[in-house]
C-alpha positions in Angstrom: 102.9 165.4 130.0 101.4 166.0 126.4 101.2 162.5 126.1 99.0 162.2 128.9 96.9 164.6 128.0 96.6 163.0 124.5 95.5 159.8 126.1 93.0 161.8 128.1 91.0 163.5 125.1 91.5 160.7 123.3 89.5 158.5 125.9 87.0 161.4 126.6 86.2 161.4 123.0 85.9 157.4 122.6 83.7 157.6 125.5 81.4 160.2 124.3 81.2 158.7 120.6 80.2 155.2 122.7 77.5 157.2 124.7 76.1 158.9 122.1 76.0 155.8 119.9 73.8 154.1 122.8 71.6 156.8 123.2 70.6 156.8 119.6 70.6 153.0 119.9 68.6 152.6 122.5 67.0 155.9 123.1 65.9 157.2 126.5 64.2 154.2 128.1 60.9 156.1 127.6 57.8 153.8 126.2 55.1 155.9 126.0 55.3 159.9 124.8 55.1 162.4 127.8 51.1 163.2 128.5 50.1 166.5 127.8 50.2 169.1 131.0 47.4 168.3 133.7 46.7 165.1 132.1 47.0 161.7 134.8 48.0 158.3 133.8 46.6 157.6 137.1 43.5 155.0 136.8 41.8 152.8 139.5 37.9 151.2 139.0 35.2 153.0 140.9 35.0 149.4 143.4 37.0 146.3 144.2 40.1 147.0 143.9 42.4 144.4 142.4 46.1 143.6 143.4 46.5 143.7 139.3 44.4 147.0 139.3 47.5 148.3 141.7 50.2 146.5 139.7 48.9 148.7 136.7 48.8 152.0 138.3 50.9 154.8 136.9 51.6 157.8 138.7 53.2 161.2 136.3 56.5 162.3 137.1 57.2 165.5 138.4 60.2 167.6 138.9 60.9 165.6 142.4 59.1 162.0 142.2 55.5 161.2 141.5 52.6 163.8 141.5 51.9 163.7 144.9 48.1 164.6 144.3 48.1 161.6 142.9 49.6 159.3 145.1 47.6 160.6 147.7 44.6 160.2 146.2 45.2 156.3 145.3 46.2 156.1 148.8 42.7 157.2 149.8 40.8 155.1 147.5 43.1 152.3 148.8 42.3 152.8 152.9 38.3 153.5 152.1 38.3 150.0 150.3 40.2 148.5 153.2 38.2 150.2 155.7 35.0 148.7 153.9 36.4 145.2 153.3 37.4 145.0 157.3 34.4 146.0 158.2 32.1 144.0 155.9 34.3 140.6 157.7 33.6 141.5 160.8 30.0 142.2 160.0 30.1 138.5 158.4 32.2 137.0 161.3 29.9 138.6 163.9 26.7 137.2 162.3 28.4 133.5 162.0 28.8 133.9 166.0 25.7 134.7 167.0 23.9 131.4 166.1 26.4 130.0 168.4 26.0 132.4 171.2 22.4 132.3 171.2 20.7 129.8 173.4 18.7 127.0 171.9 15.2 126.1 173.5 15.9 122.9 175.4 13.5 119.9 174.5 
């Protein structure tokens, strides 16, 4: 039985040496320092959104996820720009009908 045991401490303590030696190795996976408290990483340009624009956005971690203040509010900026881009094609595709739909003066 004490053998066992001995074994058992023995592996805890190998396998806390190994995890502390990779955390000081390798850190915690962070990049960047922590932003100071009511600061956002969260940036978008004022128009024309980009897919690359959205592949860059950063939203600040919270206790449970992402800010949600923020993620809502790119989600906003996101559905106006849609809702203006949808709209400006069918403004363009209705004007490319009407020359067709209007009736030419016969000769």
């Amino acid at each position: 039985m004490t053998t066992a045991l001995i074994y058992l401490v023995v592996m805890l303590l190998v396998a806390a040496v190994v995890f502390l030696l990779a955390a000081v190795v390798f850190g915690r996976g962070e990049e960047l320092a922590p932003l100071p408290p009511g600061s956002s990483p969260t940036r978008l340009p004022a128009e024309d959104i980009t897919g690359e624009d959205l592949a860059e956005v950063r939203f600040q971690l919270v206790l449970r996820g992402y800010k949600m203040s923020e993620v809502d509010w790119v989600m906003r900026r996101l559905g106006v720009e849609l809702d203006e881009l949808r709209a400006r094609v069918a403004e363009l595709e209705q004007r490319e009908r009407e020359p067709e739909s209007s009736p030419e003066a016969a000769p």
